[in-house]
C-alpha positions in Angstrom: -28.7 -1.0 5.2 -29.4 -4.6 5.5 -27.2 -6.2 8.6 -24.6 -9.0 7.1 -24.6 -12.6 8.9 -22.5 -15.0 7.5 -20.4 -18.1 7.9 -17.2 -18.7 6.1 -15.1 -21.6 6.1 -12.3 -21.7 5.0 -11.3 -25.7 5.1 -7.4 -25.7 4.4 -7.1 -29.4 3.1 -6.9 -31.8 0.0 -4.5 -31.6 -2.5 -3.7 -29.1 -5.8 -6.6 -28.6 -8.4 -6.4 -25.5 -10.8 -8.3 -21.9 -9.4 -10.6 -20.4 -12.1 -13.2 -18.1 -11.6 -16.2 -17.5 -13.1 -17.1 -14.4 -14.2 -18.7 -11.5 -11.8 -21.9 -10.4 -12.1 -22.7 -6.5 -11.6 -23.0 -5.5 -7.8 -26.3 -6.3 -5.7 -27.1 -5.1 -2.4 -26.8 -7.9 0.2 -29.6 -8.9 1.8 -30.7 -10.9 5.5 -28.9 -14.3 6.2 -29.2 -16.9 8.5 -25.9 -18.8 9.9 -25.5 -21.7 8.4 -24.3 -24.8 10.6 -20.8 -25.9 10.2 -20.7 -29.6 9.0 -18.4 -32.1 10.4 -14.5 -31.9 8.6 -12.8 -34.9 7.7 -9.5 -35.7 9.8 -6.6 -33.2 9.8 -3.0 -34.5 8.2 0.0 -33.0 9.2 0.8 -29.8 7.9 -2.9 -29.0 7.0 -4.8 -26.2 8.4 -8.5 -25.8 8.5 -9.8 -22.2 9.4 -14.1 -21.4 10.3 -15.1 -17.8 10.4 -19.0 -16.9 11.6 -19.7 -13.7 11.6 -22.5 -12.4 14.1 -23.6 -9.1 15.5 -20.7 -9.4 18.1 -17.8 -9.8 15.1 -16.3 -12.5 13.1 -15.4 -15.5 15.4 -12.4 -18.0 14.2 -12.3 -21.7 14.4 -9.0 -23.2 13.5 -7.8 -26.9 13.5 -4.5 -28.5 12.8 -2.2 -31.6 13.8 0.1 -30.4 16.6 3.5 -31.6 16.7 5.3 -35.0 17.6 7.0 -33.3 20.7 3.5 -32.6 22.7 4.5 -28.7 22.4 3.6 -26.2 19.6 3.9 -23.0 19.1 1.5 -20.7 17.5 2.0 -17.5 14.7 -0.1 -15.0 15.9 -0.5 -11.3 14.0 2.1 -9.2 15.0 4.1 -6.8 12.8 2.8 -5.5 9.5 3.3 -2.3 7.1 4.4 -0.1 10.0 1.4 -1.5 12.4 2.7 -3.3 15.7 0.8 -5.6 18.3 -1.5 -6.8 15.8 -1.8 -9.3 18.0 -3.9 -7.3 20.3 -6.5 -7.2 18.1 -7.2 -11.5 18.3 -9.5 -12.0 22.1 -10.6 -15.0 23.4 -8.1 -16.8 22.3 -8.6 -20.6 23.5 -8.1 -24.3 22.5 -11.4 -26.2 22.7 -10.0 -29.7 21.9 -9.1 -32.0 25.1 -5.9 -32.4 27.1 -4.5 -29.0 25.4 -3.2 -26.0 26.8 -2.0 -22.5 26.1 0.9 -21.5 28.3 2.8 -17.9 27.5 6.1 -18.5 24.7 8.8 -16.4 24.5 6.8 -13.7 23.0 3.2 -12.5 22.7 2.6 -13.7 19.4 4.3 -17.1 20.0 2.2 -18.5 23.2 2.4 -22.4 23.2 0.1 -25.4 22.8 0.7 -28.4 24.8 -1.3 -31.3 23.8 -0.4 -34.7 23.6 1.8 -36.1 20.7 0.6 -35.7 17.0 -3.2 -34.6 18.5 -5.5 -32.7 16.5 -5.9 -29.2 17.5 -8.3 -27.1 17.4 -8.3 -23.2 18.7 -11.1 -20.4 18.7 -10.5 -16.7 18.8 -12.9 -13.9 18.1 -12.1 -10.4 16.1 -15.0 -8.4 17.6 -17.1 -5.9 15.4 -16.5 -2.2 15.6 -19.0 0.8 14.6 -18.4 2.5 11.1 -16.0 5.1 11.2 -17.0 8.7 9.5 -13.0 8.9 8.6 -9.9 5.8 8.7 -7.2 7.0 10.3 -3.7 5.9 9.4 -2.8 2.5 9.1 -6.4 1.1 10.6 -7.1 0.1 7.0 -4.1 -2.2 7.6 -6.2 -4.0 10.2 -9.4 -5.9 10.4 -12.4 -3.8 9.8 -15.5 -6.0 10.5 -18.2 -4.0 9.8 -22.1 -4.8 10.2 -22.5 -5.0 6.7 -19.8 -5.7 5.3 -15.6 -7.0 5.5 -12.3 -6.1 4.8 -9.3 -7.5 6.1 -5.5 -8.6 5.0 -4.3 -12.3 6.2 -1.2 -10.3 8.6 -3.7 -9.1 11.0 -6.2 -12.3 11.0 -4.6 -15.4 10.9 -3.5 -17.3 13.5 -1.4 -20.5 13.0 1.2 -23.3 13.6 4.5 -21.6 13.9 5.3 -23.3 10.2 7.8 -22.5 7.7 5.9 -19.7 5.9 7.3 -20.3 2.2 6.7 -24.0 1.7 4.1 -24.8 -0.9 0.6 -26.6 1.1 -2.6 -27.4 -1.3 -5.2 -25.7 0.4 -8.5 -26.1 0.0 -10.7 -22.4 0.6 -14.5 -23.2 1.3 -16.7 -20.3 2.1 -20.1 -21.4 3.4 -23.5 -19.3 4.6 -23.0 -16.6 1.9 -26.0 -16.1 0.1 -25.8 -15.8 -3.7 -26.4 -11.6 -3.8 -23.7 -11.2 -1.0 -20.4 -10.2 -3.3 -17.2 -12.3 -1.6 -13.8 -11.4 -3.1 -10.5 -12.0 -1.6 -6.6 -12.5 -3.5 -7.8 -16.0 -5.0 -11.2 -15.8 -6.4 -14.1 -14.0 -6.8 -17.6 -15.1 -5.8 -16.2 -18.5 -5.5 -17.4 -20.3 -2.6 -15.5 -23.6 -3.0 -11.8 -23.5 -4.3 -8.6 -25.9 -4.0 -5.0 -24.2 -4.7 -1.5 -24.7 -3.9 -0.2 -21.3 -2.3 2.4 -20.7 0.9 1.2 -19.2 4.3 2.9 -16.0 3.4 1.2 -15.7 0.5 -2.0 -16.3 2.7 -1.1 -13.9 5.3 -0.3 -11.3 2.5 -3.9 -11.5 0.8 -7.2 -9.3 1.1 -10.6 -10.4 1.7 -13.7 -8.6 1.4 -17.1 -9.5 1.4 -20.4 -7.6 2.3 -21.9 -5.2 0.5 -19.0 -4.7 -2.5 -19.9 -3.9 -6.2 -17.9 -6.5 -7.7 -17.2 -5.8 -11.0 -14.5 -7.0 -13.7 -12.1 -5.7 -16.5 -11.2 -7.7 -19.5 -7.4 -7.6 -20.3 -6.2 -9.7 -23.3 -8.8 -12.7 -21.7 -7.3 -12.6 -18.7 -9.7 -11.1 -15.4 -9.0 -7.9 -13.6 -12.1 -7.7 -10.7 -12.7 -5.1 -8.9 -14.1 -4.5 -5.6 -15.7 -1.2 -4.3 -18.0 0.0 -1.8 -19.2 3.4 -1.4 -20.7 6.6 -3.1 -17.4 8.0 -5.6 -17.5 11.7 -7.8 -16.6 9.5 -10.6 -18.5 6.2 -11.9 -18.0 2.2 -11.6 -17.6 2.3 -15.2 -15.0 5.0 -14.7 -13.1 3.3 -12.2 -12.9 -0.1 -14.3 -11.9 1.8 -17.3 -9.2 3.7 -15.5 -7.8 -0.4 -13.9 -8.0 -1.7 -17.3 -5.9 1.2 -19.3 -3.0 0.9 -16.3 -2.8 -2.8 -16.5 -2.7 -3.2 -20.2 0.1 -0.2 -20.0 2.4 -2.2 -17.4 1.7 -5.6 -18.4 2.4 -4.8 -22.0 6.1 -2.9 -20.7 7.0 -6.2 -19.3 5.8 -8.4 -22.0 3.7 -10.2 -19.0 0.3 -11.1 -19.3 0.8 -14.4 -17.6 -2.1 -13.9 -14.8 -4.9 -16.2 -14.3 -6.5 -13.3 -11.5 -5.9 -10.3 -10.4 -8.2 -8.1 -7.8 -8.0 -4.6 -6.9 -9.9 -3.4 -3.6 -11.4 0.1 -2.8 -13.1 1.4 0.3 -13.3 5.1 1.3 -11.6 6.3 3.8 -14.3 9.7 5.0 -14.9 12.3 3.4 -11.9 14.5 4.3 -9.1 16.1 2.3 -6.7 14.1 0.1 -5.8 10.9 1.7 -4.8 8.2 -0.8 -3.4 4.9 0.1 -2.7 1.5 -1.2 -0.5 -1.6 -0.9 0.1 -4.5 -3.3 -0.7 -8.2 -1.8 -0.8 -11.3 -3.2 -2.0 -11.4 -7.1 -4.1 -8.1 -6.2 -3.6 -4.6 -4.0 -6.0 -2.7 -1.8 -6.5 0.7 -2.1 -7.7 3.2 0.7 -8.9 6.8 -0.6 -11.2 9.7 1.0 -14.4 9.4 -1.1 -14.9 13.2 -2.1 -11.9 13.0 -4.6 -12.4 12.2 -8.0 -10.4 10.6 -10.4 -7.1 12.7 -11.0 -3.1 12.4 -11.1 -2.6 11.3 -7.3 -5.5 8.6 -7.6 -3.6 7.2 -11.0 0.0 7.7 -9.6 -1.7 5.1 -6.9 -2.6 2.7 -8.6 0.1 2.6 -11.0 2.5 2.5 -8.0 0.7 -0.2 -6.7 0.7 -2.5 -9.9 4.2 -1.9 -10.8 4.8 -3.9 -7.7 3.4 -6.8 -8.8 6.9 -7.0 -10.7 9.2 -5.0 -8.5 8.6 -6.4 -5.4 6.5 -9.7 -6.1 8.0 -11.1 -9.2 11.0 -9.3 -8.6 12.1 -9.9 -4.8 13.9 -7.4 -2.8 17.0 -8.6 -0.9 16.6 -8.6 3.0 16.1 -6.4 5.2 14.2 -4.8 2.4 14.4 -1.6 3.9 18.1 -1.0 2.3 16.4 -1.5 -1.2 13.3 0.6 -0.8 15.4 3.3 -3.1 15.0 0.5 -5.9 11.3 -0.9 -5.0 9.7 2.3 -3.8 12.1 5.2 -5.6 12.3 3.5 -9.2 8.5 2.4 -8.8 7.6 5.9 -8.7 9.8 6.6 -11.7 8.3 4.2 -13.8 4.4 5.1 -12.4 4.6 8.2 -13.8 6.9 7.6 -16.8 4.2 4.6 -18.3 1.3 7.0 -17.3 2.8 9.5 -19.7 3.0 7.5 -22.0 -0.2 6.0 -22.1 -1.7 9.4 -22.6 -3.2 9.4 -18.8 -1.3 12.2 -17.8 0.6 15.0 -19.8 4.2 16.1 -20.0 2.8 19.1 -17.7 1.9 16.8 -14.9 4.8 14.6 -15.2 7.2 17.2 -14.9 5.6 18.9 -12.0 5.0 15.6 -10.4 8.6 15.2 -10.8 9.0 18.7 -9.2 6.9 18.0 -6.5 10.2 14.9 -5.7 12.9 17.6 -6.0 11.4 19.8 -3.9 10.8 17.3 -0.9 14.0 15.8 -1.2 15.9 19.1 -1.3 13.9 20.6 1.8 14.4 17.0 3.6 16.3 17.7 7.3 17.3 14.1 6.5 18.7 14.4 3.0 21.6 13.2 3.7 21.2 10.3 6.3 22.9 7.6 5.5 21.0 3.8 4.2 21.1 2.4 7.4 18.6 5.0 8.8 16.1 3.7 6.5 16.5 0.5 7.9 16.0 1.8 11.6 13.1 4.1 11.1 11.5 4.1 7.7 7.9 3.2 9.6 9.2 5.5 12.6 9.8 8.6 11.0 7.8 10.6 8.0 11.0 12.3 6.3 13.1 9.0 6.5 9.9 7.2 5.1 9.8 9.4 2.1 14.0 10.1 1.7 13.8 6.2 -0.3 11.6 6.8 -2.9 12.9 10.6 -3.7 17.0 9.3 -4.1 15.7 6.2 -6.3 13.2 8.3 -8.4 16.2 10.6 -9.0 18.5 8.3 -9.9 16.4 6.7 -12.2 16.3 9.7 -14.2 20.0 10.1 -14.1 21.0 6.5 -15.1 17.9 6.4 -17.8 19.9 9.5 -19.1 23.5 7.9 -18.6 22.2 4.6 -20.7 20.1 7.2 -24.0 23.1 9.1 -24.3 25.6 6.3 -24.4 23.3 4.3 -26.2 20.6 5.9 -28.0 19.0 2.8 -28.2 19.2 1.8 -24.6 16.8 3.1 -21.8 16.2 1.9 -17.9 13.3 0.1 -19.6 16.0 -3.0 -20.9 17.2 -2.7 -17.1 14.5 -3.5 -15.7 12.9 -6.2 -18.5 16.3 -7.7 -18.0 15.9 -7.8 -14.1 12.6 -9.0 -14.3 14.0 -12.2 -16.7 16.5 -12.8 -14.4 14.4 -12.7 -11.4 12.3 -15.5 -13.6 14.6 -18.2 -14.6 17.1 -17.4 -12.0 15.3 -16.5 -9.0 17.5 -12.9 -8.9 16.8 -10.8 -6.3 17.2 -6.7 -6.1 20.5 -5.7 -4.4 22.8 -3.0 -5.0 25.4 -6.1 -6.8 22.7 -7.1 -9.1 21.4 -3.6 -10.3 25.2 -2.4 -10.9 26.0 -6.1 -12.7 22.6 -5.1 -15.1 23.9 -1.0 -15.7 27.4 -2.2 -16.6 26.7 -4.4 -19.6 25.7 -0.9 -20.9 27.8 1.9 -18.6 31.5 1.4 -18.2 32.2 1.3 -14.7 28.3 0.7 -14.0 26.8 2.3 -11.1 28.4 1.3 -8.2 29.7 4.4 -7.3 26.5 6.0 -7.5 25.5 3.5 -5.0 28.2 4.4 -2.4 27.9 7.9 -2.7 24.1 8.7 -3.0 22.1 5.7 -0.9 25.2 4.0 1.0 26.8 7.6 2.3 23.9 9.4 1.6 25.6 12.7 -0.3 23.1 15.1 -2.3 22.2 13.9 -5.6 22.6 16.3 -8.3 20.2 16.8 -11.4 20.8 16.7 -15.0 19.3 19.7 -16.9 18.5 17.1 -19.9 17.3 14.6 -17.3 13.1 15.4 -18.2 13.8 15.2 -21.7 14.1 18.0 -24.7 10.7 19.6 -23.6 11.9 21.0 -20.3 14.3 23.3 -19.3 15.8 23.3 -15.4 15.6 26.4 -13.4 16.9 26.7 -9.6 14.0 28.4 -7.9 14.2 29.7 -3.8 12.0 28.1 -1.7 12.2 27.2 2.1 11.3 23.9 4.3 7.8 23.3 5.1 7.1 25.4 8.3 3.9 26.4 9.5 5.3 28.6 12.0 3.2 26.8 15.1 3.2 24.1 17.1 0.6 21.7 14.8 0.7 19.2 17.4 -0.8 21.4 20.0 -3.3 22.8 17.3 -4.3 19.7 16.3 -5.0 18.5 19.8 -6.4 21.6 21.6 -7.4 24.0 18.6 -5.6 26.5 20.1 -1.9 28.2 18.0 1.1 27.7 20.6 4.5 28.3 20.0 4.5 30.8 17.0 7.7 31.6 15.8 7.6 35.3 15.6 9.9 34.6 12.3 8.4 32.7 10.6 5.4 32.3 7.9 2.1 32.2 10.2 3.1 35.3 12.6 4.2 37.5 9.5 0.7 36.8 8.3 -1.1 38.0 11.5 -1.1 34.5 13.8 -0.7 35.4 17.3 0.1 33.0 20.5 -3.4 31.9 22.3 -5.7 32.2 19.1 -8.2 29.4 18.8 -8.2 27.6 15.7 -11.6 26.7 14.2 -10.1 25.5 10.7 -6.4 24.2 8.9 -6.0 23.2 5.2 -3.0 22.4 4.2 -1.2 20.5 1.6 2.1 19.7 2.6 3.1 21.0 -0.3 5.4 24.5 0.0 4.3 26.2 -3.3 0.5 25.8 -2.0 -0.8 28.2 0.6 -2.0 27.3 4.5 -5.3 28.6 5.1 -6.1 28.9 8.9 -9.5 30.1 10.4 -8.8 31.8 13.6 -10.6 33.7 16.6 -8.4 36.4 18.9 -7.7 34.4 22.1 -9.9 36.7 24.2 -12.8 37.0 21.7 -16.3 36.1 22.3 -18.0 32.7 21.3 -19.8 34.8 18.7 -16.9 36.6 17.0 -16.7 36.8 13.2 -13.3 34.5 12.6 -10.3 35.9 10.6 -9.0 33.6 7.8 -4.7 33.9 7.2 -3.2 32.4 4.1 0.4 32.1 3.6 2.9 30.1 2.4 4.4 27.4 4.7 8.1 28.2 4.1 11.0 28.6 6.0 14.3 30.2 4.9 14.6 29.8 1.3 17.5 28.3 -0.5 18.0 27.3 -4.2 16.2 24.3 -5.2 16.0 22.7 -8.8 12.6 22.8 -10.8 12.1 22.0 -14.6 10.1 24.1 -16.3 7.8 23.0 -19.4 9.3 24.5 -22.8 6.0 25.7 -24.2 7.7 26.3 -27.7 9.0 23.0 -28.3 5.4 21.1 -27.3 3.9 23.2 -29.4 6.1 22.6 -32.6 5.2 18.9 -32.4 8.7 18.3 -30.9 9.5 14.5 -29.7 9.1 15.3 -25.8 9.9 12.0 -24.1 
């Protein structure tokens, strides 16, 4: 692979033009540069920024300038806390000012040291994000920070930027000027594609919460009702470009025609792979565009749709639609009714079948049911939704099942009604009024059409955090509801230890592995498992005493501990196949 040296500049000055971008061109491989030298910038107003990344052999080194303030003393934004990643602040070295008189003492926290210049002086700062080598597999939440790669870039504005400690939602016109980058190298970030020169108006959150790539992409675009859809990939995939794009332009067409929206001059989606391992998928939606993070042996199937489809919806339910703060106590509407309305618009597009919707569905009850924090009040979502993985995932089960039981509640008291008109009506009033999501605005919505609205619901099931209950009719006239026993998700070791040492500690002579021959001390040369308690462990094991050269035993089992009754829908074969109206 060719090595990537570049020089971007990013110039954040002038005043508002329109953005458009011209249309991509199929993927190229990049080839050789040479650095380009940086020309001379024109004098820094207040409240403009001006940001000049080189990329070398060594990583991708940052030159900033800005007007510091009237007092002599200002204080500087630096990455710090981001989807569940802290300290990104660690990741910025050699941070220094290089213009005269100016120093950088220590502020009142890490990522708020201090400038002190004289009054009104123009600033300017360097800082360097080195390169790291190519990793066979991501691990969790390192797709979140920079990668700089050789040959190529990936990296969202919360772990890069470094600014004045400004208000973050005040409208600037920014000018983005990207210089060194050879025709054939493929540059794509939340504002353009392959442009190299750009003026827009945008906020420094909305910086922050972009993506940029650059490198070796395949940069590639789907047409939906005039309006661009780029893509950006990198990697070898079991499915096709053309597969991909056709996938990204069925989705958005699907969700942008449910809203009635189509009112997008861009929009980009980003995919890198994540290894070759089993079954990681990952995603989250930015500013006009969403990255996606996904192990590169999996082909396109219901997880990889679900994804995206997640992912877009929240360009209204989350972006267009903001969530009241802390967000956290809403994540049962943003997260939980997102994943309702994923699956629901993917069935209905024909992309998946009643059969997968209903055990994707299943796949929520079952979770939520097994949960050891079921029942855990809202306020322990706030405190450790990025601390612990059950209270993570408790937010999107309650709101997926409550969307089924109001969309229920509205079709039978008005057959005309659905949660669709909810949530078109949320999104109008989030438009001319600037609504936000809160548990006052989603009950004001449900009682035009539900007397008494839901604001019980609300106490009882998120407030208080008492076990929501499920409709037999709730998964439409195709699907009958069965209560089926099945037990928590217990491998019946100590994974931690396993994972660490390969060796099985703590078996519970109880429970799932030791019933199916797992003994204390064996090594462990192989685990795959889903997560999933219908789907069998498989572990590949040696006795603890045996040779180097023993054959190894292979145990499956179900990861299950005691059972109790759990509610699963079941597909009514006789109906589908009588032609019967399913959903």
């Amino acid at each position: 692979m060719n090595r990537l040296t570049l020089c971007l500049s990013l110039l954040l000055i002038c005043f508002a033009c329109s953005v458009g971008a011209p249309p991509p061109t199929a993927a190229v491989v990049p080839s050789p540069l040479s650095t380009t030298p940086v020309p001379a910038t024109a004098p820094i107003a207040a409240g403009e920024l001006s940001f000049v990344f080189h990329k070398d052999e060594a990583g991708l080194h940052v030159t900033v300038r800005f007007r510091g303030e009237a007092s002599g003393r200002t204080v500087l934004e630096l990455p710090s806390e981001w989807g569940g990643e802290t300290e990104l602040w660690r990741g910025i070295e050699n941070l220094r000012p290089t213009s005269q008189q100016t120093t950088l003492v220590p502020g009142t926290a890490p990522q708020h040291p201090v400038l002190v210049h004289p009054p009104d002086a123009e600033i300017e700062l360097e800082y360097s994000l080195p390169t790291k080598p190519e990793a066979a597999e991501l691990k969790d939440g390192e797709n979140y920070r920079p990668l700089v790669h050789a040959d190529w870039f990936h990296f969202i504005g919360h772990g890069v930027f470094v600014t004045p400690k400004w208000d973050d939602a005040e409208a600037r016109s920014l000018q983005l000027r990207w210089e060194g980058l050879a025709p054939e190298v493929h540059l794509a970030h939340s504002f353009g594609v392959e442009l190299r020169e750009q003026t827009l108006r945008t906020t420094l959150a909305k910086l922050r919460h972009a993506v940029f790539v650059g490198g070796d992409f395949r940069v590639l675009v789907a047409d939906v009702r005039g309006k661009p859809v780029n893509v950006a990939m990198r990697g070898d995939w079991k499915f096709s470009d053309t597969e991909f794009v056709d996938l990204v332009r069925t989705i958005v067409s699907t969700e942008r025609d449910f809203f009635n929206d189509h009112d997008f001059d861009r929009f980009l989606i980003t995919l890198i792979p994540t290894g070759s391992g089993c079954c990681s998928y990952g995603g989250t939606g930015l500013t006009d565009s969403f990255a996606t993070f996904i192990n590169s042996n999996l082909g396109i199937e219901g997880r990889m749709k679900h994804l995206l489809s997640h992912e877009l919806f929240h360009t209204w339910n989350g972006r267009r639609i903001q969530r009241q703060q802390p967000e956290e106590l809403v994540y049962w509407f943003s997260e939980g009714f997102t994943d309702y309305f994923s699956d629901a618009l993917l069935l209905r597009s024909g992309l998946i079948s009643l059969e997968e919707a209903i055990e994707n569905y299943n796949k929520v009850l079952r979770v939520y049911y097994l949960s050891p924090v079921r029942n855990e009040p809202n306020e322990r979502i706030r405190q450790d939704f990025w601390n612990n993985r059950d209270v993570e995932r408790l937010p999107y089960q309650r709101g997926n099942i409550l969307a089924h039981e109001w969309d229920l509640k509205l079709r039978t008291a008005h057959p005309e009604r659905s949660l669709d008109d909810m949530m078109r009506a949320l999104l109008k009033d989030a438009t001319s009024e600037g609504a936000v999501v809160s548990a006052e605005k989603i009950d004001a919505l449900m009682s035009r059409h539900l007397p008494g609205g839901v604001a019980d619901d609300l106490e009882r099931f998120i407030d208080r955090g008492e076990t929501l209950t499920v409709s037999a009719a709730s998964m439409g006239p195709c699907a009958t509801l069965v209560q089926e026993q099945l037990g928590p998700f217990d491998l019946g070791y100590d994974e931690e230890i396993a994972d660490r040492d390969g060796v099985l500690r703590n078996v519970n002579k109880r429970g799932p592995a030791y019933r199916a021959g797992a003994r204390e001390g064996m090594k462990l040369k192989r685990s795959r498992y889903s997560g999933d308690v219908t789907r069998p462990v498989e572990l590949t094991v040696i006795a603890p005493n045996a040779a180097s050269d023993s054959p190894p035993r292979v145990l499956r089992y179900l990861p299950q501990g005691p059972k109790q009754p759990v509610p699963q829908f079941r597909v009514d074969a006789a109906k589908l196949a009588a032609g019967a109206r399913c959903f």
